[in-house]
C-alpha positions in Angstrom: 1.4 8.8 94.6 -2.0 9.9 95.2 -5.2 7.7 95.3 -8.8 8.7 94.5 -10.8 7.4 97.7 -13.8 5.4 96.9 -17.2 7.2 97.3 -20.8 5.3 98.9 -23.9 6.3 96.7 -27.2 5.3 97.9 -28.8 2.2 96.1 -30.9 -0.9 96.5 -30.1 -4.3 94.5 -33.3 -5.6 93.3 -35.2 -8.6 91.3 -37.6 -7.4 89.0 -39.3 -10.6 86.8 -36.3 -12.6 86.0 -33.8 -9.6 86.2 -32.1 -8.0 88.6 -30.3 -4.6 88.5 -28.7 -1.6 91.0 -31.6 0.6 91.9 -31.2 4.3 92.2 -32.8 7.8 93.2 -31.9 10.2 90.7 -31.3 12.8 93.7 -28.9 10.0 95.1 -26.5 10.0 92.1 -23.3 12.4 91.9 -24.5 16.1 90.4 -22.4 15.2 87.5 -24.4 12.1 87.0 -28.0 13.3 87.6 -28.2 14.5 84.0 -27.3 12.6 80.1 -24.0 12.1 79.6 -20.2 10.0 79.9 -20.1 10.6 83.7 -23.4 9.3 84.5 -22.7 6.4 81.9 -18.6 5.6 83.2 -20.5 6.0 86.9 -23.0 3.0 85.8 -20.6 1.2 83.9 -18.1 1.3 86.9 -21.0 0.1 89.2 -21.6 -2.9 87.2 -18.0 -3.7 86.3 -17.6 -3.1 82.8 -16.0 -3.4 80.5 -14.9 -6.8 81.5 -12.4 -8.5 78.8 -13.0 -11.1 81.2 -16.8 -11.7 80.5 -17.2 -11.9 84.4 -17.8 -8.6 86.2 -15.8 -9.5 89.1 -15.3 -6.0 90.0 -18.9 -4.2 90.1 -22.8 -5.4 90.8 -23.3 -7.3 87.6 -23.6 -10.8 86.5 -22.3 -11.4 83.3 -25.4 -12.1 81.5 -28.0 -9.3 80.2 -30.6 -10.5 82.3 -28.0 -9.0 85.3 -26.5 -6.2 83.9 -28.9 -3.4 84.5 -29.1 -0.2 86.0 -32.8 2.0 86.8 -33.1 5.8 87.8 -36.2 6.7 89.3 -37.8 10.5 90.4 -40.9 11.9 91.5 -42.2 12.7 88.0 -42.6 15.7 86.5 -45.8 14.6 84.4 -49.7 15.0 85.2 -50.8 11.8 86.3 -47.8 10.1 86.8 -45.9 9.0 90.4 -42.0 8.3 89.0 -39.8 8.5 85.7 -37.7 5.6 85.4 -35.1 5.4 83.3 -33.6 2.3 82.4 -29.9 1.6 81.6 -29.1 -1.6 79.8 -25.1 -1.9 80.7 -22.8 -3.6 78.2 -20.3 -6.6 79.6 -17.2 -6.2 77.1 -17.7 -2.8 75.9 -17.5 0.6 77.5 -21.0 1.8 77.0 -24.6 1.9 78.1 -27.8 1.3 75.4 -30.5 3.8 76.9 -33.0 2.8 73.7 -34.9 0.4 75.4 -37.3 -0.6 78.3 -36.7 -3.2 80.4 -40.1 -5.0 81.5 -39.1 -7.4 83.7 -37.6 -4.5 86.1 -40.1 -2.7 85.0 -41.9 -5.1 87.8 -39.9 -3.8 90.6 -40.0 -0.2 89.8 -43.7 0.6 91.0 -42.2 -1.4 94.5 -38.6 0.7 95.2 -40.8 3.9 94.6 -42.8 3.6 97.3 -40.3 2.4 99.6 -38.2 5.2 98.6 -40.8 8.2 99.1 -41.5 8.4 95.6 -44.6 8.0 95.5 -47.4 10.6 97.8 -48.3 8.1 100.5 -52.3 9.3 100.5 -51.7 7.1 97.2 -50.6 4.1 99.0 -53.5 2.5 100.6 -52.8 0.5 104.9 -53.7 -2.7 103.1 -54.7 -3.6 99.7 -53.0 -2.4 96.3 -51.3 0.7 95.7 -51.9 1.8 91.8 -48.5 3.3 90.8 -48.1 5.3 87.1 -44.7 4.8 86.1 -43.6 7.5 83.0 -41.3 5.2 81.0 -38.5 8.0 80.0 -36.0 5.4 77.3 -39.6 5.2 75.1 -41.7 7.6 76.4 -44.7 5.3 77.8 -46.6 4.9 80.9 -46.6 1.5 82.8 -49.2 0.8 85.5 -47.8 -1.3 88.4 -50.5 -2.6 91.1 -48.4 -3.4 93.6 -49.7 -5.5 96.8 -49.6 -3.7 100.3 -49.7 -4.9 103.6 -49.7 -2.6 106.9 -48.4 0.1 104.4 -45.6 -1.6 103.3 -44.8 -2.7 99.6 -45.6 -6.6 100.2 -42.5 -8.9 98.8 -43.5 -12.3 99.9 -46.5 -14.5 98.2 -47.4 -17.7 96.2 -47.2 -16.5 92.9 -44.8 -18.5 90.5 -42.9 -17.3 87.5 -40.9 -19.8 85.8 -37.2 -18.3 85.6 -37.5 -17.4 88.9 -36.5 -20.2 91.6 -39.3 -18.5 94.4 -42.3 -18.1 94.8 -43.6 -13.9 95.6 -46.1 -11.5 95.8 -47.8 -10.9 91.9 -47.5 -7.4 90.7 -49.1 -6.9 87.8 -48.4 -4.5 85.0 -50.2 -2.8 82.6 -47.8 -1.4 79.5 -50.1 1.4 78.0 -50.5 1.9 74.6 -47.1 0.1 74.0 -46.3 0.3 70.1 -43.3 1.9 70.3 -42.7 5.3 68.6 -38.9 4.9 67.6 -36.8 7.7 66.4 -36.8 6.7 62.2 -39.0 4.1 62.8 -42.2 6.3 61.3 -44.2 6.0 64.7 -46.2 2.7 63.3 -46.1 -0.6 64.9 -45.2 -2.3 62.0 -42.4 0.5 60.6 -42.7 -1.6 56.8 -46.2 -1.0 57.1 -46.4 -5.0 56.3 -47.3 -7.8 58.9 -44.6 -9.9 57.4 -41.9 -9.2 55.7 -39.3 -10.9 53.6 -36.2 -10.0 55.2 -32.7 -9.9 53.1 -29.8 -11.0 55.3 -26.3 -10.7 53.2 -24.3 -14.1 53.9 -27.2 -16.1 56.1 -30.2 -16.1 53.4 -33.8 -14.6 53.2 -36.7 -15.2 55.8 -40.2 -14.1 56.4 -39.9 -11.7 59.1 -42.4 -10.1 61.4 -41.4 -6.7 62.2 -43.0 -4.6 64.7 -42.6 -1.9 68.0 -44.4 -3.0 70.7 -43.0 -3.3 73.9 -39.5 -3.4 72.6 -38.3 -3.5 68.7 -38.1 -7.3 67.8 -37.6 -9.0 65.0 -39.7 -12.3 65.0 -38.7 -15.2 62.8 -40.2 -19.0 62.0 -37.8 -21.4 63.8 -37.5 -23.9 61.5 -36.6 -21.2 58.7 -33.3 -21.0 60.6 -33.0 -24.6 61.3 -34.2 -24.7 65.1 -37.5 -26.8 66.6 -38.1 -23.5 69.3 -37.6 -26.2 72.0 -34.1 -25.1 72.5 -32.2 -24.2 75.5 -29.1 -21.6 76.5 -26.7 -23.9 75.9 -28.1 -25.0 72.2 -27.2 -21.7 70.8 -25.1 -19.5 73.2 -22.4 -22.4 73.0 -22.2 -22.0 69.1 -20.3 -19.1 68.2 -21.6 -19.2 64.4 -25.6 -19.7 65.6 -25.0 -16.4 67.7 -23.0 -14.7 64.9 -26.0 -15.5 62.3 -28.6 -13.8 64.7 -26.6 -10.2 65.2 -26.5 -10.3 61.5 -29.8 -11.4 60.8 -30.5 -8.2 64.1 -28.4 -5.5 62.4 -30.3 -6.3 58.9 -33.5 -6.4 60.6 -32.7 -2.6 63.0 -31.8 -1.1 59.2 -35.6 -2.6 57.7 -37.0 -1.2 60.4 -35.2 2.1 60.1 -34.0 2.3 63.9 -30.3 2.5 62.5 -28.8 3.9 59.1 -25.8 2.3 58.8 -25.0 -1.5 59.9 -22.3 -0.3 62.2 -24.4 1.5 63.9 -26.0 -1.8 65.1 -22.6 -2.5 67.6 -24.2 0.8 69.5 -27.5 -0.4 69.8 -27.3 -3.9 71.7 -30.3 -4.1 73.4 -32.8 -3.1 70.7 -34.1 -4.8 68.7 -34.5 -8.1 70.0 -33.8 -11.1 67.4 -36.6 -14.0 68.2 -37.7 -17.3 66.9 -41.4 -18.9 67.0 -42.4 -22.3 66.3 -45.8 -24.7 67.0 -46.4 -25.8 70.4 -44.5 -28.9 71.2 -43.2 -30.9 74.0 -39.6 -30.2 75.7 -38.2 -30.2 79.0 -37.7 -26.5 80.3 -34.4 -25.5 81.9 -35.6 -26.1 85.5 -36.0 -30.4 84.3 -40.2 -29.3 84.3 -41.6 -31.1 81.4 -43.7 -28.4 78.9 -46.8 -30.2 77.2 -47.9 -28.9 73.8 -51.1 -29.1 75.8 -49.8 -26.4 77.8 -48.7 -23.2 75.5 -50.1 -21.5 71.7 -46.8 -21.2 70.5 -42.9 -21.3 71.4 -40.9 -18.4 71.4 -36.7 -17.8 71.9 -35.9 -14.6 72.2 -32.0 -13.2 72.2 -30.8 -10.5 74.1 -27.2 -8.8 74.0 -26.2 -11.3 72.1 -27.2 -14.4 74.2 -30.0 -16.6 74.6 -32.3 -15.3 76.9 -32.6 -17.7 79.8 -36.7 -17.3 80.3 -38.0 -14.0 78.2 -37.5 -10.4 78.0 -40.4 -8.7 79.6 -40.8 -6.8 76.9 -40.1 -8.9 74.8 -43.4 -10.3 76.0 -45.3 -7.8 75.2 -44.5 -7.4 71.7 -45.2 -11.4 71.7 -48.7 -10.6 73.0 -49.2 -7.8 70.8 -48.3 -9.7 67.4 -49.8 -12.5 68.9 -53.2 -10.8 68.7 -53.0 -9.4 65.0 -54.1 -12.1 62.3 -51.3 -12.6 59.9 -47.9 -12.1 61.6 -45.8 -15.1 62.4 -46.3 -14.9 65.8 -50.3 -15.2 65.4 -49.9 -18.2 62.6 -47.4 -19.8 64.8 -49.9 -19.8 67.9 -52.8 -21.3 65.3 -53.8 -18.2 63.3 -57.1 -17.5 65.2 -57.9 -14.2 66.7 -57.2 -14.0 70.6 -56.2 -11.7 73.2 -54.3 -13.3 75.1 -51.5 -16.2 74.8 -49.6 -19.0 76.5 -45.9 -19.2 75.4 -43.1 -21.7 76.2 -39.8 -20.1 76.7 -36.6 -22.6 77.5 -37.3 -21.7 81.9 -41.0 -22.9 81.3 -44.2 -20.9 80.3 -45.7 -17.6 80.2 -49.0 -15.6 80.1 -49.7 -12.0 78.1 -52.6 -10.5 77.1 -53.5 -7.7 74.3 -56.1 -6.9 72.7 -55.2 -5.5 68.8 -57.8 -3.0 66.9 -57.3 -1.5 63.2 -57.8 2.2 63.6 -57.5 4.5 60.3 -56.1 1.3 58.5 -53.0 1.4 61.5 -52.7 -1.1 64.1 -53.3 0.1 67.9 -52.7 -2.2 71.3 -54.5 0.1 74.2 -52.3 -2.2 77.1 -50.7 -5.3 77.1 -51.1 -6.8 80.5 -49.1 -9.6 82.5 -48.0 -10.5 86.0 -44.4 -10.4 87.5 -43.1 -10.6 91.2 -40.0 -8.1 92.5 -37.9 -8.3 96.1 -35.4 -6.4 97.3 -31.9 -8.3 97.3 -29.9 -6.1 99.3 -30.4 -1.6 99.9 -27.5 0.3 101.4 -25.0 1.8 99.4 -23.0 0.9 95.9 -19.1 2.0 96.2 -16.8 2.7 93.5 -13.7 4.4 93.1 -14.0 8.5 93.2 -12.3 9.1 90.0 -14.0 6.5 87.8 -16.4 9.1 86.4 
């Protein structure tokens, strides 16, 4: 019997924020996979070894966890005033598919970085030494990201000092700019806040009613007082990925929230839509020990946040996740801005279970709509490992 041989496709395995994911140039992929469609998404899904029944992905690049099971795309863009179109591909563990309706802003931190390197991006753009400005066109939503990535004897600069809590070390700061980030969701009427409120009362079936903020920026979320659902927001991974029920509750309470916010029709359309929204929780500052054993003052953050993505606990936060905590952060009224004191700010301090994080925004009412020009915050990206990504030549 006849075997398909494997086939070697150019990629590079990189950290972006507190995420890592198989990089690729769109001119690199299969022909069958450089455009939409099942054999670019059976190519990914082979690449990162899923589905896994097993909850392991033994067999491909991935991690098990949705902070490690990512894919990116990247081209020379095809836009004015833009240097590369990523597209991001959030790749399911257990199931057979790939959720394209979302950014992911912690890889969005490495992007600016494997452009360059990969000739991308003109190099009269990169400077000898100093910082190279790159304008990302964020394809899944349809935004621009500015990456100011560090350069030294024109090349992308990986080492540094700077320290992000979820990430064990230390790297060079690249700091991103997320343009005009309200979302603009297909059904979700183009608003930041798709109800047109700042809170909501949200009806969840089974689990109860909660005041709800919920609003597009960044990434669809769905932010919720902690204590409304019986939690302190000083909680860790194992608090509520180790409870089945607690992690039932929140894709309930997420599928109720997508249909409020008119990103899904049905409630089983919610299954198909794992990364977005994201379900999170926000509480007062207060004292706990982060994951790393680093003690977190109240002293230290404006609020506490847990966010949950695919269905787990986050380990440190979503990066944009973070920006839609900035953004809310910086309208008067929503739960995230009570929760961080209720006073007007642009930019905020949150404590997330690896330790703490900075974002800043600043919120303006235009026409009686809320508008967020940029959200701004600093991440750090390395390449892990560039070469080539093998899988078997039948698989897609």
């Amino acid at each position: 019997m006849a075997h398909a041989a494997q086939i070697k496709i150019p990629a590079t395995y990189m950290r972006g924020g507190t995420s890592k994911g198989v990089f690729f140039r769109l001119q690199d992929l299969p022909e069958s996979a450089q455009v939409p469609g099942a054999a670019r998404d059976a190519l990914l899904l082979r690449v990162i070894g899923s589905p896994d029944p097993y909850d392991k992905q033994i067999d491909g690049m991935g991690g098990a966890t949705s902070s490690t099971s990512k894919t990116v795309i990247l081209a020379k863009s095809t836009r004015a005033d833009h240097d590369v179109d990523y597209l991001f591909g959030q790749v399911s563990i257990d199931k057979p598919f790939v959720d394209w309706s979302g950014n992911c802003g912690n890889l969005s931190a490495a992007v600016g970085s494997f452009a360059i390197s990969a000739g991308l991006v003109d190099a009269a753009r990169v400077p000898r030494n100093g910082v190279a400005v790159v304008r990302v066109w964020q394809a899944n939503i349809g935004k621009t990201i500015i990456a100011h990535v560090p350069i030294t004897d024109g090349a992308v600069q990986e080492t540094g000092d700077f320290e992000l809590d979820g990430v064990t070390f230390s790297a060079a700061e690249v700091q991103l700019e997320f343009m005009d980030p309200a979302a603009e969701e297909e059904g979700g009427g183009g608003s930041m806040f798709p109800t047109g409120n700042l809170v909501d009362d949200l009806e969840v079936p089974g689990v109860g009613s909660f005041k709800a903020t919920l609003i597009n920026a960044g990434i669809p979320t769905i932010f919720i007082n902690a204590e409304d659902l019986g939690y302190t927001g000083t909680e860790l991974q194992g608090a509520i990925n180790s409870d089945p029920k607690a992690l039932a509750m929140f894709e309930t309470v997420r599928a109720y929230g997508a249909l409020r916010m008119g990103l899904i029709k049905h409630l089983d359309e919610a299954a198909q839509r794992q990364h977005t929204p994201k379900v999170a929780f926000v509480a007062k500052p207060a004292d706990y020990v982060a994951s790393s054993g680093k003690a977190i003052k109240a002293g230290d953050v404006d609020l506490l946040v847990r966010a949950l993505s695919m269905g787990k606990l986050h380990h440190a936060m979503m990066g944009t996740a973070a920006v839609a905590i900035g953004t809310a952060a910086a309208i008067s009224g929503t739960l995230v801005n009570l929760a961080a004191g209720g006073v007007e700010r642009n930019a905020v301090r949150f404590g997330h279970p690896s330790g703490t994080l900075r974002v800043g925004a600043e919120a303006t009412q235009v026409n009686g709509e809320w508008v967020v020009k940029k959200a701004i915050m600093s991440r750090s990206a390395r390449v892990l490992m560039e070469g080539f990504v093998r899988v078997p030549g039948d698989s897609f």
